[in-house]
TORTOR-203567 format. One record per residue (C-alpha): residue number from 1; chain; x, y, z. Coordinates in Angstrom, 2 decimals, decimal comma. Example, Ala and Ser with C-alpha at 12.3 -4.5 7.8 and 13.67 -1.06 7.14 Angstrom:
pt num = 1&cadena = A&X = 12,30&Y = -4,50&Z = 7,80 .
pt num = 2&cadena = A&X = 13,67&Y = -1,06&Z = 7,14 .
! end
This chain:
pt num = 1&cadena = A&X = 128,04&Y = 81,70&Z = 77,18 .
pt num = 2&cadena = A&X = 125,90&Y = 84,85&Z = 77,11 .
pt num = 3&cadena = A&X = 123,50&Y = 86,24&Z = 73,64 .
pt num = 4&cadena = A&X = 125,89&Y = 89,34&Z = 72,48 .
pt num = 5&cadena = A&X = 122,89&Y = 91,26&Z = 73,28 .
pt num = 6&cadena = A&X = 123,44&Y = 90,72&Z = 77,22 .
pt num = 7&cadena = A&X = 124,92&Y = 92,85&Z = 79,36 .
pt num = 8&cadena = A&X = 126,56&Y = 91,49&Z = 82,23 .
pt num = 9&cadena = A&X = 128,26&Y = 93,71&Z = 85,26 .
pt num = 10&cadena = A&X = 129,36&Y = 92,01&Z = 88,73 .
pt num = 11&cadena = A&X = 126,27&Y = 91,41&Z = 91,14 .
pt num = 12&cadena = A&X = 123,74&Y = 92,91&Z = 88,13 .
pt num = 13&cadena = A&X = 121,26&Y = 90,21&Z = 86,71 .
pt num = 14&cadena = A&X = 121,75&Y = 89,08&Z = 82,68 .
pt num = 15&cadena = A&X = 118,76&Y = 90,36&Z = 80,88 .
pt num = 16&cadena = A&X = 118,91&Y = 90,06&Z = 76,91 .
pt num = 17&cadena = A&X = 118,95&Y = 94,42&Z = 75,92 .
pt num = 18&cadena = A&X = 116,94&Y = 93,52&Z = 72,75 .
pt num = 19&cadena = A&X = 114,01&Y = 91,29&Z = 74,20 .
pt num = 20&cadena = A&X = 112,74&Y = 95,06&Z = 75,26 .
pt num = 21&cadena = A&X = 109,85&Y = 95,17&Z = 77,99 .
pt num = 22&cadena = A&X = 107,93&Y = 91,95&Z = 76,60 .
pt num = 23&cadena = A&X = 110,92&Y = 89,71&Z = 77,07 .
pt num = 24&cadena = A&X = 111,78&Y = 91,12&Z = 80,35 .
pt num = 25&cadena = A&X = 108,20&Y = 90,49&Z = 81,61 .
pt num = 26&cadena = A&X = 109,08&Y = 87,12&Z = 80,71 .
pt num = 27&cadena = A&X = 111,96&Y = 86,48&Z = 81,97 .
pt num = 28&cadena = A&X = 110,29&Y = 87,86&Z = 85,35 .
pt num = 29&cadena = A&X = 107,39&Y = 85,06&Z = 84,93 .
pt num = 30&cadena = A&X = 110,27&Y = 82,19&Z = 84,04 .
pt num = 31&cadena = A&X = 111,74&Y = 83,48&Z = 87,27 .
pt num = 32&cadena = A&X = 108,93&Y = 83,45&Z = 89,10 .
pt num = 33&cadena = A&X = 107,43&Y = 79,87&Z = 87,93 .
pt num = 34&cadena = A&X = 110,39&Y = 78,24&Z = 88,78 .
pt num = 35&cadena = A&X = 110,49&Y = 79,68&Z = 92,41 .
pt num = 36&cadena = A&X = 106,63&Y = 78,30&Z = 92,41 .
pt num = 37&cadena = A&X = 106,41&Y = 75,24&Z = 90,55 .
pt num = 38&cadena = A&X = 108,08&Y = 72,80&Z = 93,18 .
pt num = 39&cadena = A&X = 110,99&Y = 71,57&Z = 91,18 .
pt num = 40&cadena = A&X = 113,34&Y = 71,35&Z = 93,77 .
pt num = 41&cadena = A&X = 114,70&Y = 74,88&Z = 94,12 .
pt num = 42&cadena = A&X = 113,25&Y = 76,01&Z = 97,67 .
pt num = 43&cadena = A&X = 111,04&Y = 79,01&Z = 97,35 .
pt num = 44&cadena = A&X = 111,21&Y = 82,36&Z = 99,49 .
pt num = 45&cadena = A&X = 110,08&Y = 81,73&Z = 103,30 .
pt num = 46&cadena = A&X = 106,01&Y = 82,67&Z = 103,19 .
pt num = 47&cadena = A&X = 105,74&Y = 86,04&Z = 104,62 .
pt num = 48&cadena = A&X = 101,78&Y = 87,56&Z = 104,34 .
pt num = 49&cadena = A&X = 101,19&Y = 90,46&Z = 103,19 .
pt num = 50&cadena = A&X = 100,14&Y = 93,23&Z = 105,76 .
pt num = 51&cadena = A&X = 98,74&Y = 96,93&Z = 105,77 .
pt num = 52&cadena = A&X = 99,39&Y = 98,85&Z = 108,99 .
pt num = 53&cadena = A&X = 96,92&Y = 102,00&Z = 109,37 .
pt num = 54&cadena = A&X = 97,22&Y = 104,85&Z = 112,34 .
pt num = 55&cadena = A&X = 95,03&Y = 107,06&Z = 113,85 .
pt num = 56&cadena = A&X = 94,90&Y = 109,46&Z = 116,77 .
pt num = 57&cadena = A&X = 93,28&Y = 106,25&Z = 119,00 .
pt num = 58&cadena = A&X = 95,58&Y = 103,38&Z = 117,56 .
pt num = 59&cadena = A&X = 96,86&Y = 101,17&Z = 114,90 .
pt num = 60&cadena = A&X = 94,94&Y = 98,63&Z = 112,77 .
pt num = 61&cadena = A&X = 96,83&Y = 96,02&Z = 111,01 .
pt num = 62&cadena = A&X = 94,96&Y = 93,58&Z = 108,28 .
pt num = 63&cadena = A&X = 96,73&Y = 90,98&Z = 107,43 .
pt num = 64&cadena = A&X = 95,81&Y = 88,20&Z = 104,44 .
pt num = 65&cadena = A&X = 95,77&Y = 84,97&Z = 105,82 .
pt num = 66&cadena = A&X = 93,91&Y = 83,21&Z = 103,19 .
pt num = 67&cadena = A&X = 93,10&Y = 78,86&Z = 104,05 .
pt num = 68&cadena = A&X = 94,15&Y = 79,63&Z = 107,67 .
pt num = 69&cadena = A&X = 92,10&Y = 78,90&Z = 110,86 .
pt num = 70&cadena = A&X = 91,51&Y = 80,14&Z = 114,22 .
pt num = 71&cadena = A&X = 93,32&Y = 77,11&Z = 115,61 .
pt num = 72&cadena = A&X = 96,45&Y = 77,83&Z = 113,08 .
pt num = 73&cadena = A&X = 97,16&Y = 81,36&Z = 114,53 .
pt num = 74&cadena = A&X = 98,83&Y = 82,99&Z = 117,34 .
pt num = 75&cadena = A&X = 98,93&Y = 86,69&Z = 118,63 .
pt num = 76&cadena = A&X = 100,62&Y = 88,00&Z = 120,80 .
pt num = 77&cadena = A&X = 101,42&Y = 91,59&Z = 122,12 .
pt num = 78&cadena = A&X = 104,25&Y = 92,44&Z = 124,64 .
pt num = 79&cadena = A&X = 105,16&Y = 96,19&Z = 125,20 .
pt num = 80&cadena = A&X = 105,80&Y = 97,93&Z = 122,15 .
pt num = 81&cadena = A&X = 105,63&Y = 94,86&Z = 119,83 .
pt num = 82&cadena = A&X = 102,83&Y = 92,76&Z = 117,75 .
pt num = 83&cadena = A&X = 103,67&Y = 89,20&Z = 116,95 .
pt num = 84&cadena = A&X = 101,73&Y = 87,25&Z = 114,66 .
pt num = 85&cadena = A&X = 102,43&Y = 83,84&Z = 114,09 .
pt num = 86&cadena = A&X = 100,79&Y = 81,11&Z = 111,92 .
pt num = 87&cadena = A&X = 101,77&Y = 77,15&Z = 111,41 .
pt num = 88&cadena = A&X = 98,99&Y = 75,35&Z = 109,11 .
pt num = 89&cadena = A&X = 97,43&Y = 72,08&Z = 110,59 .
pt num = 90&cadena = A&X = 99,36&Y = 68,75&Z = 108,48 .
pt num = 91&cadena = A&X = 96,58&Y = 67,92&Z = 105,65 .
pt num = 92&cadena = A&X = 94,98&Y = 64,61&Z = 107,29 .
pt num = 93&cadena = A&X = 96,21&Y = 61,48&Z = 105,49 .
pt num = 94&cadena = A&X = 93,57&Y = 60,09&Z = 103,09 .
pt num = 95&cadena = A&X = 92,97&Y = 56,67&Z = 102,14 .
pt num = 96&cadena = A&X = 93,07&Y = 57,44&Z = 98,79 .
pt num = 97&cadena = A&X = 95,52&Y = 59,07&Z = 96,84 .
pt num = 98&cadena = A&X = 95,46&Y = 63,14&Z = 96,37 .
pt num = 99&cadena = A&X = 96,31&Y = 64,09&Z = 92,78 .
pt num = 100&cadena = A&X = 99,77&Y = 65,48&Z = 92,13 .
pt num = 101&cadena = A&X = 100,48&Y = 69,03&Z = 92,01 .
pt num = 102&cadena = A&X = 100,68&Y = 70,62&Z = 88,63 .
pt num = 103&cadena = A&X = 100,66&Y = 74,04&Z = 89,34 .
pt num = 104&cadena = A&X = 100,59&Y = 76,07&Z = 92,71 .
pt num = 105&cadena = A&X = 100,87&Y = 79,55&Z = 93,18 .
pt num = 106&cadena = A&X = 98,51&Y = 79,86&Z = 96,26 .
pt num = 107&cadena = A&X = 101,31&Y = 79,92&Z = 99,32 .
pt num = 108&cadena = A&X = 100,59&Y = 78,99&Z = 103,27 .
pt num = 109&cadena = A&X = 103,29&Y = 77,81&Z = 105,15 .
pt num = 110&cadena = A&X = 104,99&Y = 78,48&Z = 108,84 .
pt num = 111&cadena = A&X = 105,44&Y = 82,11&Z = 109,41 .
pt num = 112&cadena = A&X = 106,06&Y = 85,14&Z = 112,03 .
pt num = 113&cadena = A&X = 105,79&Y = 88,83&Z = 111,69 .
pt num = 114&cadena = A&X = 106,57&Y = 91,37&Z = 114,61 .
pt num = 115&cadena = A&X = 106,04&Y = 95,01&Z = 114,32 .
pt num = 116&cadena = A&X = 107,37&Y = 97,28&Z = 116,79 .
pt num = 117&cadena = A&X = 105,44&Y = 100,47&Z = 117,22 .
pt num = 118&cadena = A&X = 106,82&Y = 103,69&Z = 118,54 .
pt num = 119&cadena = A&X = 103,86&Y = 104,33&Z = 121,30 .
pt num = 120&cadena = A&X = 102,86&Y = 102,01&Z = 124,07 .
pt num = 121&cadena = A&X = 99,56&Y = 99,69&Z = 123,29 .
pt num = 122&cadena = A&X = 96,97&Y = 99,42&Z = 125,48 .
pt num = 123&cadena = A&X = 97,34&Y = 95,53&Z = 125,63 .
pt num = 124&cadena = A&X = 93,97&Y = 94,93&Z = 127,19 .
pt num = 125&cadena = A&X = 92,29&Y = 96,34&Z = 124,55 .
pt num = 126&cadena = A&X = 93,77&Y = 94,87&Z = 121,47 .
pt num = 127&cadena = A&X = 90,85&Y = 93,13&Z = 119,52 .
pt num = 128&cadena = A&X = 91,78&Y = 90,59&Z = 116,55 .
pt num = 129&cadena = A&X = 89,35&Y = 89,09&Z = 113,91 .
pt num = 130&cadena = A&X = 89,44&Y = 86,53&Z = 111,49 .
pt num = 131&cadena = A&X = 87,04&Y = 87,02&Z = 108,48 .
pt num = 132&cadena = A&X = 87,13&Y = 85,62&Z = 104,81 .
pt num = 133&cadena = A&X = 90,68&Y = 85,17&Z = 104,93 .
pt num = 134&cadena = A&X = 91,54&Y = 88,46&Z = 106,93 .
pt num = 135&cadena = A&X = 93,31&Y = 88,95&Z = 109,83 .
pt num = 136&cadena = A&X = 92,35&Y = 92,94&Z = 111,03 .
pt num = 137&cadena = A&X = 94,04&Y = 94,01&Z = 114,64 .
pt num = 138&cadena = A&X = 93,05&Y = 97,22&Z = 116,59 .
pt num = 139&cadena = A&X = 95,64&Y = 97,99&Z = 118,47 .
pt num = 140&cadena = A&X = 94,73&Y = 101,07&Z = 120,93 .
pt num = 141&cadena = A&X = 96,96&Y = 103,58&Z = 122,17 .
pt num = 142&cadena = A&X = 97,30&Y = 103,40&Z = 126,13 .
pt num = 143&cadena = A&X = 95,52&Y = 106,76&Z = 127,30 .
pt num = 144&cadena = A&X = 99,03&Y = 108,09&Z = 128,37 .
pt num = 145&cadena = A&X = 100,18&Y = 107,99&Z = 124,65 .
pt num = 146&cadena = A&X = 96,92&Y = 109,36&Z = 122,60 .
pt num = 147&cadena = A&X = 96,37&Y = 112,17&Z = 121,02 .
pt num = 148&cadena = A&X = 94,15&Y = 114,69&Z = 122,77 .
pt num = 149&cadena = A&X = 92,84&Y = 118,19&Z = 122,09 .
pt num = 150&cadena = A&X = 94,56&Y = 121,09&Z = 123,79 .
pt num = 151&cadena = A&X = 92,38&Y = 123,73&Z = 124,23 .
pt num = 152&cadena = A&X = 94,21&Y = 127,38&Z = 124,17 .
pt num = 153&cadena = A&X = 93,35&Y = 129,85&Z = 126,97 .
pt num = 154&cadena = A&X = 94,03&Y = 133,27&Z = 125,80 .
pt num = 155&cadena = A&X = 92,97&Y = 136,61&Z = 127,04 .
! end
């Protein structure tokens, strides 16, 4: 049974009207914690979060990758497309026992993210590096594809 002070439509979310802005951020964090807390309910698949730049040479895409390793990654580049993959290593089994999770809201898990890009790459010259947690692609245009200067002839 729903507070009088819900308001309930098909497909819409219950909030309570009265908790105003304080009791929605709330309800957000409840949410939120019980996605993250490992009680059973499985959380969202983990997708990293990703900036894609452009400029007249090429594309650079960072990428947070925070906790992951060389070894742990995979990039690839076919045509049009950028595929990143990751799969963490299994933590190696320890004599003694680890202490239980309380809390965890740092996320790493399996993952893939393709990006398809409207001008051909120059796939020999794609550079990718790893630093503090940061994955940061250069992607350059093929010489076809970039942007050049036109000059005007004119009389």
């Amino acid at each position: 049974m729903l507070p009088r002070s819900c308001s309930v439509r098909p497909g819409v979310a219950a909030f309570p009207m009265s908790a105003g802005p304080a009791g929605l951020l709330k309800e957000f964090e409840n949410v939120f914690d019980s996605l993250m807390s490992g009680n059973g309910e499985a959380p969202a698949a983990f997708k990293p979060a990703v900036d894609v730049l452009g400029d007249e040479q090429g594309f650079t895409v960072v990428m947070d990758l925070p906790g992951y390793r060389l070894s742990e990654l995979d990039v690839t580049v076919h045509e049009k497309t950028l595929t990143v993959s990751g799969k963490p290593a299994e933590p190696a089994q320890a004599d003694t026992p680890s202490p239980a999770v309380l809390r965890q809201e740092r996320r790493r898990g399996e993952f893939t993210r393709s990006f398809r890009f409207a001008e051909d790459i120059d796939q020999a010259g794609v550079t990718a590096r790893l630093e503090h947690g940061v994955l940061t692609l250069r992607l350059p245009r093929t010489a076809a594809t970039a942007a050049r200067k036109v000059s005007i002839a004119g009389g």
